[in-house]
N, C-alpha and C positions, 0 to 999 in steps of 0.2 A: 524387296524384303525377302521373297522366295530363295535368292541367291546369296545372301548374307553369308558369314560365318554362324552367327548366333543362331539363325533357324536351321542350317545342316549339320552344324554339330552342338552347338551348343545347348538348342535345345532338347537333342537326345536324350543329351547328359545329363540334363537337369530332370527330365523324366526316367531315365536309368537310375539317380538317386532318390527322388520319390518311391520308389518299385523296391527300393534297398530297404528305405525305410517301414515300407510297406511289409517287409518280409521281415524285418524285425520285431511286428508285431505280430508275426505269425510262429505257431508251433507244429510240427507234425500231429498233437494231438490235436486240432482245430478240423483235418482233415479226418482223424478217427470219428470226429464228433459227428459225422455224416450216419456211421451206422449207429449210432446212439438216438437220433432222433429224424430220421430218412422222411419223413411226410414233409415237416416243416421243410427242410433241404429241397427237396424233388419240386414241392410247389412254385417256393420263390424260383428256382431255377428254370420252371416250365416259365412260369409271367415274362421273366429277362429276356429269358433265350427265343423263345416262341412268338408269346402273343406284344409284349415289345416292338419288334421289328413288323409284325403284321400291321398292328396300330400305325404305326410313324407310316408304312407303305399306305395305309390309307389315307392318311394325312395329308401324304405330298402329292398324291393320285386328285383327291378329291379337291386342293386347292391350285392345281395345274402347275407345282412346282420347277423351275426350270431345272435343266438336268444336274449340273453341279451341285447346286443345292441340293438337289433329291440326295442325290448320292451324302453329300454333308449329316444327313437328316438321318439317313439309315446306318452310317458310319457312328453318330451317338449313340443310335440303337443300340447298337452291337457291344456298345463299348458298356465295363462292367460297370458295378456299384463303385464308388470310392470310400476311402476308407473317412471320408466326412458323415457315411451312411450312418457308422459306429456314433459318432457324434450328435447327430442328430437324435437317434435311437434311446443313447442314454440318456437325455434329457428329456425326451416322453417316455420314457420308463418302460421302452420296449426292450425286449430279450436280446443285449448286448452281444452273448455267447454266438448265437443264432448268425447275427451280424460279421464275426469274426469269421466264422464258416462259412459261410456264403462268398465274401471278401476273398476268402483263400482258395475254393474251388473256384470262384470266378477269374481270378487273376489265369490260373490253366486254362480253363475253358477259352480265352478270351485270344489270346495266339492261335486258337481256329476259328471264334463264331467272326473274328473280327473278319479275315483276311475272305471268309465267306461269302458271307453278308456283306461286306461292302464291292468283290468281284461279280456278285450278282446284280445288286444295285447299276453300277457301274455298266453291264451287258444290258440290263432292262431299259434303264435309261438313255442308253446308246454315250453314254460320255466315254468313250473308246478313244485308243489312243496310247500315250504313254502314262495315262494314269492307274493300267489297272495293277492289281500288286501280284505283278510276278513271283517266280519260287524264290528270287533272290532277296525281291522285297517282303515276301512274306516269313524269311528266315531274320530280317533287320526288325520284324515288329516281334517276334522270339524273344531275337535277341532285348530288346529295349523294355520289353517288358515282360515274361517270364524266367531270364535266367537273372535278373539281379533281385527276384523276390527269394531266389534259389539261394543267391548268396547269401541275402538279409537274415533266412531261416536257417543257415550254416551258423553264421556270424552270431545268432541269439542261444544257439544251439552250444555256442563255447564260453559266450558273457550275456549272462543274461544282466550284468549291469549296466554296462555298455548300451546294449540296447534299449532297455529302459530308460536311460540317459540321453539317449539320441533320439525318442520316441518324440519329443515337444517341439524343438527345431526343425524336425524333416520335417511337422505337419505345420510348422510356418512358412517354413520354406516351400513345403507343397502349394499353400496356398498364395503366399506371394508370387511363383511361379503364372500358378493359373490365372489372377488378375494379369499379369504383364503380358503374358501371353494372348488372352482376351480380348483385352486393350488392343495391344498390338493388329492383329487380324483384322477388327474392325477397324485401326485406324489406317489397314493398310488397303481397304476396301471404301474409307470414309467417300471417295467420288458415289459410288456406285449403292451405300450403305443405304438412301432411304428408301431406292427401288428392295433390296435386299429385306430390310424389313416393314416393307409392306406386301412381301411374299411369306418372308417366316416369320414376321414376328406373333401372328395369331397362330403361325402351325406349333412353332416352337413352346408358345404358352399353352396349347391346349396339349402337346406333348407330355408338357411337366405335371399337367395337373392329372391327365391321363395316368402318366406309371404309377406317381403316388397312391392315385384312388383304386386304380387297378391292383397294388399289389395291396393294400388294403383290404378291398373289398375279394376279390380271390383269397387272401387267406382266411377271410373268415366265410368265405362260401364252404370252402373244404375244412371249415372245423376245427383251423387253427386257434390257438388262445389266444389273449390280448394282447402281450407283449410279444409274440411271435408276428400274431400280424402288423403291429408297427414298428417291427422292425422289417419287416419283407417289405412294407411301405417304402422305407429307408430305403433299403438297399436298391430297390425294382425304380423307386423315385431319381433317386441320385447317383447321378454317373459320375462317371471317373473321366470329366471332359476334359484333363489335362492330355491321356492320352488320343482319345478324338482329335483335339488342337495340334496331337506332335504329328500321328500319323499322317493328317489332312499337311501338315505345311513341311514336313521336315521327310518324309517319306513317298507322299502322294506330289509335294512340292507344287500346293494349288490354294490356296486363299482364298479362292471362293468355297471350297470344300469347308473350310475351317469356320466356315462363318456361323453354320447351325449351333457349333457345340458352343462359339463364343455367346453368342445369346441366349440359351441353354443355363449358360453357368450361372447367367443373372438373372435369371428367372426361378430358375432351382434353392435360390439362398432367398428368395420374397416367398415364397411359396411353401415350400416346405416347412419351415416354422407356423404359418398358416394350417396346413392338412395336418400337422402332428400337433397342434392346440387341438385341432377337430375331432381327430379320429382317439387321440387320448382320453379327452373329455368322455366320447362315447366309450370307449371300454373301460373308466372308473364309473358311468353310469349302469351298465350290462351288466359288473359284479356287484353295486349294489341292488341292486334288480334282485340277483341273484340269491343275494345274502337272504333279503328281503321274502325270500320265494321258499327260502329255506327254515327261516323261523316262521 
């Protein structure tokens, strides 16, 4: 599978065009929106960036992860929100906007925390060797996913009907993508899969339910609103395991890596509509509390 056509180029490209599409939903103002409202930003970005990958390292520490996997585990870490966070978000009526900017700083940020965070993993673990992402491969994970967000927000920048036009398909296509690919991984590990998830499949679900409630209850530790915090829920919850899956097979060229983010993805879509029924409920209950507090 490792050596296919499909998983060293193909799926690049298919990840290159999600990134495109990605970028067509971005605007340079989504990046200004950062000095507009710099708490809510800084937060969600501390939960992602920080305590995210500390979590998952304890995770795989405390459940005696084998090393591949560990690495897999801290490789989703790393990896950003995806633009299903936005998704999610609007439909528990968390702060949309928030979601966009986060989305779009994360996408930059993610061509360094990735190649970081998983070269350390990688030396902790001792999985050494030819997996780790050299200067060349960490210029191939740039490339695949920061310079076609580049282009997306050029391309919206000249049509923005276009873009709008293209916005429904990429995100089918994103998501068809990410089933095949899923699929795929596991069924390219199916000998080895029940050993596999009966190492992650408790690390990976208490993962997911970790970022959601983490970035949840973090934003309302530091005093975010309601729809701020379920939208950092979103974001901090829900990654972007397409790139996880491309990295892991199409760049790291290792199936076992790929395995965390494939179970990940179906845990993240049971779940998450779950934590955002929850955590919504309580923040239409806190404003009326409030209302209540007020008359």
């Amino acid at each position: 599978m490792n050596d296919s056509a499909l998983i060293s180029i193909g799926l690049p490209i298919a990840l290159a065009i999600i990134m495109f599409g990605l970028g067509l939903s971005l605007t340079v103002g989504d990046f200004r929106r950062v000095a507009r409202s710099p708490k809510a930003v800084v937060v969600a970005l501390v939960l992602q960036l920080l305590v995210l990958p500390l979590v998952a390292f304890g995770l795989v520490v405390t459940f005696d992860v084998d090393p591949l996997l560990a690495v897999g585990v801290m490789l989703l870490a790393a990896s950003p929100g995806g633009t299903t966070a936005n998704l999610f978000s609007h439909l528990f009526r968390g702060d949309v906007a928030l979601n966009i900017t986060l989305t779009a700083v994360n996408s930059v940020l993610a061509a360094v925390s990735i190649p970081l965070v998983t070269n350390l993993a990688i030396s902790y673990f001792g999985a050494e060797g030819e997996l780790g992402l050299q200067f060349s491969k960490v210029l191939q994970v740039v490339a695949i996913v920061l310079v076609p967000v580049a282009v997306g927000m050029f391309v919206r920048s000249r049509s923005r009907d276009f873009a709008e036009r293209a916005d429904r398909p990429v995100r089918i296509f994103s998501i068809t993508v990410l089933v095949i690919v899923a699929v795929g991984a596991l069924l390219g590990e199916r000998a080895n899969l029940g050993t596999y998830l009966e190492q992650l499949g408790v690390v990976t679900a208490l993962f997911c339910l970790a970022s959601l409630t983490i970035g949840y209850a973090g934003a309302r530790l530091m005093r975010l609103n309601g729809p701020q915090s379920i939208a950092t829920s979103m974001e901090v919850g829900i990654h972007n395991t397409t790139i996880a899956l491309t990295i892991a097979l199409s760049v790291l060229n290792n199936t076992e890596v790929a395995i965390a983010a494939a179970i990940y993805s179906v845990f993240m879509y049971v779940f998450a509509p779950i934590v955002g029924y929850v955590i919504s409920r309580d923040v239409r209950a806190g404003d009326a509390a409030a209302v209540a507090t007020v008359d």
